[in-house]
C-alpha positions as CSV (number, residue, x, y, z in Angstrom):
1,X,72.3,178.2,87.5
2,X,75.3,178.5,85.0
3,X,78.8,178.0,86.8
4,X,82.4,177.6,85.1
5,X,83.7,174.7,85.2
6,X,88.0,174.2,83.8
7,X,88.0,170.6,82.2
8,X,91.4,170.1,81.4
9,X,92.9,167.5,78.8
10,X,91.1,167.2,75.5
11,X,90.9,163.3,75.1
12,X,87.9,161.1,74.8
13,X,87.0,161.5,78.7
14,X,88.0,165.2,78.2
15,X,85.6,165.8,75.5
16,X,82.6,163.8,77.0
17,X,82.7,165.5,80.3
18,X,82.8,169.7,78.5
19,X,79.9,168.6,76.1
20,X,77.9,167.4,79.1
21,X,78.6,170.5,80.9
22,X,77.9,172.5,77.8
23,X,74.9,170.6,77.0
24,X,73.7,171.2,80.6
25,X,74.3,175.5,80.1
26,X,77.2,176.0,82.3
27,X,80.1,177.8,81.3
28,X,83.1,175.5,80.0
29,X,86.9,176.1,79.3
30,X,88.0,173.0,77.7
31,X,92.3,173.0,78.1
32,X,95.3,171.1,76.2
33,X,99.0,172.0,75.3
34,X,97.3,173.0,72.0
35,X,94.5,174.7,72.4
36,X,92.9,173.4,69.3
37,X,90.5,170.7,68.3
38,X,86.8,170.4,66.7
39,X,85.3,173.2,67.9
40,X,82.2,171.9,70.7
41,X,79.3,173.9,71.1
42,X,79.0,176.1,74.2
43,X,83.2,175.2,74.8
44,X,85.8,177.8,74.9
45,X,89.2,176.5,74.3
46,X,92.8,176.9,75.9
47,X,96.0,176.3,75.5
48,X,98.1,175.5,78.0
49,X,100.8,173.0,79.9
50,X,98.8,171.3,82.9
51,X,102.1,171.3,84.9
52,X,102.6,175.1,84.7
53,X,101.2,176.1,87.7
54,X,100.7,179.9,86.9
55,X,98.4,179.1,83.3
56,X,96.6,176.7,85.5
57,X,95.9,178.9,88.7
58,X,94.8,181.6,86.4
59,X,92.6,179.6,84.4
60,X,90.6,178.2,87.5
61,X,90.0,181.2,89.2
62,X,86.4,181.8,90.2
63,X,85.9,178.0,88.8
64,X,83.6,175.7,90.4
65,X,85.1,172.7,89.5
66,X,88.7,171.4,87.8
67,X,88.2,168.1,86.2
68,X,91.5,166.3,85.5
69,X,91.0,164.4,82.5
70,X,94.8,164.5,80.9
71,X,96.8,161.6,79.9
72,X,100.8,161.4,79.6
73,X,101.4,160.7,75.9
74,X,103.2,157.4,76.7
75,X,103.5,154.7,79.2
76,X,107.7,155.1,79.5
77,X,107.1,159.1,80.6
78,X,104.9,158.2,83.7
79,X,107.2,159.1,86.1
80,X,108.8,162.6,85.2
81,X,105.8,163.5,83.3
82,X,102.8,163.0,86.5
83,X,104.1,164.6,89.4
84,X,104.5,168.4,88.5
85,X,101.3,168.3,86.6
86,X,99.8,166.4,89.7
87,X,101.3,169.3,91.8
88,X,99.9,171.9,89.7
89,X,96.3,170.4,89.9
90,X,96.6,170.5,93.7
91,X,98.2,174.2,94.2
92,X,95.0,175.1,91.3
93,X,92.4,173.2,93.4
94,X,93.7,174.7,96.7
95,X,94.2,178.4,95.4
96,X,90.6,179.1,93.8
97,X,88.2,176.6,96.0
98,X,87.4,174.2,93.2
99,X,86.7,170.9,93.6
100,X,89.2,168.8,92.0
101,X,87.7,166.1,90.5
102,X,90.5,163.1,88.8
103,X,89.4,160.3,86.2
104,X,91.6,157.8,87.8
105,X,93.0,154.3,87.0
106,X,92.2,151.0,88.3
107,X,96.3,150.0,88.6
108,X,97.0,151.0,92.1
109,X,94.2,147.9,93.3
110,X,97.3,145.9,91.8
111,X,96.1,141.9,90.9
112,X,93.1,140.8,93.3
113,X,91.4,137.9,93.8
114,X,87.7,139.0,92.5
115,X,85.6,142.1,91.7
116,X,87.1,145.3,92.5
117,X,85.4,147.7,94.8
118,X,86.1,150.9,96.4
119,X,86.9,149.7,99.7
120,X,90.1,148.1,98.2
121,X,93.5,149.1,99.3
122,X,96.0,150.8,97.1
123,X,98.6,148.4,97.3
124,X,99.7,147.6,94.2
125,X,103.8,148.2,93.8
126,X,104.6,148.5,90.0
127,X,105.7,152.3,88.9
128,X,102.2,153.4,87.4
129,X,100.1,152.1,89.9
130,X,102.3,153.9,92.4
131,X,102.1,157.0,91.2
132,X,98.2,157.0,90.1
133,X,98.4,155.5,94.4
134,X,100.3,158.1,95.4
135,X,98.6,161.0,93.5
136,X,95.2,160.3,95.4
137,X,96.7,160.0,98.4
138,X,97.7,163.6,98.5
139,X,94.5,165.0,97.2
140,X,92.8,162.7,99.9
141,X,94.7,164.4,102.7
142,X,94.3,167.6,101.6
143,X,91.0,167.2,101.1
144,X,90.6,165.4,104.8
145,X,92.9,168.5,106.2
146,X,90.5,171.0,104.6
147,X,92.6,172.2,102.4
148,X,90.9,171.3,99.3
149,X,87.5,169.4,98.0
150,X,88.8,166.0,96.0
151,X,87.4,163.2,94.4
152,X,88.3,160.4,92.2
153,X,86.7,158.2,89.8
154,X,88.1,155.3,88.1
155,X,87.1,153.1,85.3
156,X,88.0,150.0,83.8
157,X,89.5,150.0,79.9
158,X,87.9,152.9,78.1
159,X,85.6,152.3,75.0
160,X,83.1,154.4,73.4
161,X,82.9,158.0,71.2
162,X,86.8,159.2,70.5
163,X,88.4,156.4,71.9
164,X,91.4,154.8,69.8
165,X,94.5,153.9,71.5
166,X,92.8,151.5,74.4
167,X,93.2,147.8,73.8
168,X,89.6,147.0,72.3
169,X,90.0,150.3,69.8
170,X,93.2,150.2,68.9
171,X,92.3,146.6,66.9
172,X,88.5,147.5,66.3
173,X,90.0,149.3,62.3
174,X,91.0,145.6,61.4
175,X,88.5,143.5,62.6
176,X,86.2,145.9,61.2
177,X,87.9,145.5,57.5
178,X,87.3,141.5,58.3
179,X,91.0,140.7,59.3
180,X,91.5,138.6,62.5
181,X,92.8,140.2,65.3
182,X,95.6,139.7,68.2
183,X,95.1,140.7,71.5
184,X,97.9,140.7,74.8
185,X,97.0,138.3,77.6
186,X,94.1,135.9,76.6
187,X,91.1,136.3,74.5
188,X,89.0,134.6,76.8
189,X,88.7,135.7,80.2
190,X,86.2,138.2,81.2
191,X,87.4,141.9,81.6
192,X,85.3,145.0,82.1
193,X,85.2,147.5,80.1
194,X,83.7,151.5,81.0
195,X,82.4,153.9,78.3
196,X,83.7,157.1,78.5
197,X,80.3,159.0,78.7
198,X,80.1,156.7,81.8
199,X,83.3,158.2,83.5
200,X,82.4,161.8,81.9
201,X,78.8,161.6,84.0
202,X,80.5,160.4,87.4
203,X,82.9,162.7,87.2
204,X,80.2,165.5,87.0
205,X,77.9,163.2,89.4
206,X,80.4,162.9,92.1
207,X,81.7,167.1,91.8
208,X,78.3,168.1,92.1
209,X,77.8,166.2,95.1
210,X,79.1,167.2,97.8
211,X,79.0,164.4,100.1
212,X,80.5,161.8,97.1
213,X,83.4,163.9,97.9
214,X,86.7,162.8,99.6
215,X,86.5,158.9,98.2
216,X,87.1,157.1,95.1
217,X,84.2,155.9,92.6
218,X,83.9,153.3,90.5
219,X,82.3,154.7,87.0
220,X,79.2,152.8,85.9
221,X,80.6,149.6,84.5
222,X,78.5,146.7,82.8
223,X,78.9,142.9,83.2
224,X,82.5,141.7,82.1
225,X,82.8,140.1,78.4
226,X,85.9,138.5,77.1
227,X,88.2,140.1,74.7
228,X,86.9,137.9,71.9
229,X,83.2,138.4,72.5
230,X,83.6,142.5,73.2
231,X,85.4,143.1,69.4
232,X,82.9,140.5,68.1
233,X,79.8,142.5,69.6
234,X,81.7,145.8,68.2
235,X,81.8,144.0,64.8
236,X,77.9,143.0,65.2
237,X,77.0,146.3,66.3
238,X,77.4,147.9,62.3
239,X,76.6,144.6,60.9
240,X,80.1,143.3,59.9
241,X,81.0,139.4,61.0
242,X,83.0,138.5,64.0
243,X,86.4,138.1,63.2
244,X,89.2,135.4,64.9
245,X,91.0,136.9,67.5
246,X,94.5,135.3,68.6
247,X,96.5,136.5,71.4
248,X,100.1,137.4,71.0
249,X,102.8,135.3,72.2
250,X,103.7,135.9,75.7
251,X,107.5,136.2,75.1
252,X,106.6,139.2,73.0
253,X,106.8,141.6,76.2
254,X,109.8,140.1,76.8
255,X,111.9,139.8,74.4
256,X,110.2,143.4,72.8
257,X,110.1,144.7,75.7
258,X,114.4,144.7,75.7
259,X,114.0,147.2,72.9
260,X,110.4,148.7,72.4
261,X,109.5,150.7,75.8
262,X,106.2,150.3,75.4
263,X,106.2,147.1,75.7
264,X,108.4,147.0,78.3
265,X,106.1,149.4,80.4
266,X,103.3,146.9,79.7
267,X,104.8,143.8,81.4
268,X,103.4,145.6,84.8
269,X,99.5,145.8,83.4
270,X,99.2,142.7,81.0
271,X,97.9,140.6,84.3
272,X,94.4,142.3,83.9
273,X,94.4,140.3,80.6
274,X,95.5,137.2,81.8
275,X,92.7,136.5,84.5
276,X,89.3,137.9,85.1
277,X,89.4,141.8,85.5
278,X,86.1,142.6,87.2
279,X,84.7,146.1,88.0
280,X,82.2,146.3,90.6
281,X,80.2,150.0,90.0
282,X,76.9,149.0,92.7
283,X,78.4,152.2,94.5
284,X,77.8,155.0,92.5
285,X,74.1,153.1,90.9
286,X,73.1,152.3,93.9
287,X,74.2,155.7,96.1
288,X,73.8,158.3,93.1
289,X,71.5,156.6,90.6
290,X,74.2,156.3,87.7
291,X,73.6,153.3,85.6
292,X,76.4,152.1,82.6
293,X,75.4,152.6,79.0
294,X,73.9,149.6,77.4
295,X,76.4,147.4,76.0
296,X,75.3,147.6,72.0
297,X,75.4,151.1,72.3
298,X,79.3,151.4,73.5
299,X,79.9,148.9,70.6
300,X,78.3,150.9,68.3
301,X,79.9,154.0,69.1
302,X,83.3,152.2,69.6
303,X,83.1,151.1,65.8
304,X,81.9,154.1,64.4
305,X,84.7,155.7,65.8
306,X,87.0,153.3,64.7
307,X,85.5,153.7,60.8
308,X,85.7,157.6,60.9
């Protein structure tokens, strides 16, 4: 049976989420401050602000589900730009019986000690992880207090279709033209990385279930790979060499940071490139039968992207 479903924000995880709907026959409003973009089949389009709570009531009523899937354009806005959108998801949610469902962040876990799992506390204390914290902390007690259905899933650093400012894409153009590379922490220590078709089908996994509901996911995730060996296998996987890849010095978010804010912002993440970032995502396989992409195909889609 067709249902309506409000996906808003229109980035990679935005877009892989309303074509699955779409390609599944339910009704989908896709929403973003512009309203425009490549037109997706079965998609309607909206303009809007996600923290105007009126637009965003109004466009959910009679929805069966509100996917947040918005992004604040830059690190240094985190903390004026989250909260009234967060608001306006909840007062949405809580006004027209949809389930909310959030592609979260891994920050709040903060630096642990091995794989991350669901059953880790949110105790990180840097700014962004707070707020990401804090945000899922009210949509969990409203959802415990009946107020609301919520749910969460996080993933690891995006690749796949669309993506181009995470820290494998963003250096995929250059290493595809044969040019070695620098990355920010080191090279070569495992990290995971999640394709955003993988957080797109666990977000629509976990919504339409509703006993996944009230928790945090992990979206399916495969084994870690280094930095150097995941923009090599992106490189291999449309036939171009492997190229050197350095990291930058580490005074750079330092001494940049004094003057650039992004780097400054940074200094709070760049640990989960400095020691082994591991995603554990035996939940959601195990419990809802979600399995991650294979690994050449993220590559591939990650460098086609990055050639388009």
């Amino acid at each position: 049976m067709s249902v309506r479903h409000v996906v808003v924000g229109a980035g990679p995880v935005g877009r892989a989420v309303a074509g699955l709907l779409a390609e599944r026959g339910h009704e989908v409003v896709l929403v973003s401050r512009s309203g425009s973009g490549p037109a997706l089949d079965g998609v309607r389009r909206e303009a809007a602000d996600a923290a105007d709570v009126d637009r965003l009531v109004g466009l959910t009523a009679g929805a069966e589900v509100l996917y947040n899937c918005i992004n604040p354009p830059s690190y240094d806005v985190w903390a004026t730009w989250w909260p009234p959108a967060a608001a306006a998801f909840l007062t949405a949610a809580e006004q027209s019986g949809a389930v909310l469902a959030t592609a979260g962040t891994l920050y709040p876990y903060g630096p642990v000690g091995g794989p991350m799992t669901e059953d880790l506390p949110d105790a990180a204390t840097g700014t962004k992880a707070r707020i990401r914290a804090a945000m899922w902390a009210e949509a969990r007690d409203r959802h415990e207090a009946g107020r609301l259905r919520a749910v969460e899933v996080r993933g690891s650093d995006y690749m796949g279709p669309g993506v181009a400012s995470a820290h494998v894409a963003q250096v995929a153009p250059r290493a595809l033209a044969g040019k070695a590379v620098r990355v920010f922490g080191r090279p070569d220590v495992p990290h995971s990385f999640t394709d955003v078709r993988d957080v797109a089908r666990a977000l629509v996994a976990t919504a339409a279930t509703p006993t996944a509901h009230g928790r945090v996911w992990h979206a399916p995730t495969g084994p870690a790979r280094t930095q150097a060996e995941t923009i090599g296998d992106v490189c291999r996987a449309v036939g171009r060499p492997p190229v050197p890849v350095r990291a930058w010095p580490g005074a750079l978010l330092g001494v940049g940071g004094a003057v650039v804010p992004l780097l400054r912002e940074m200094r709070e993440t760049v640990y989960q490139f400095e020691r082994p970032y591991l995603l554990d995502s035996s939940a959601i396989e195990r419990e809802l039968g979600l399995v991650p992409t294979p690994w050449d195909a993220v590559c591939r889609a990650t460098a086609e992207s990055a050639l388009a």
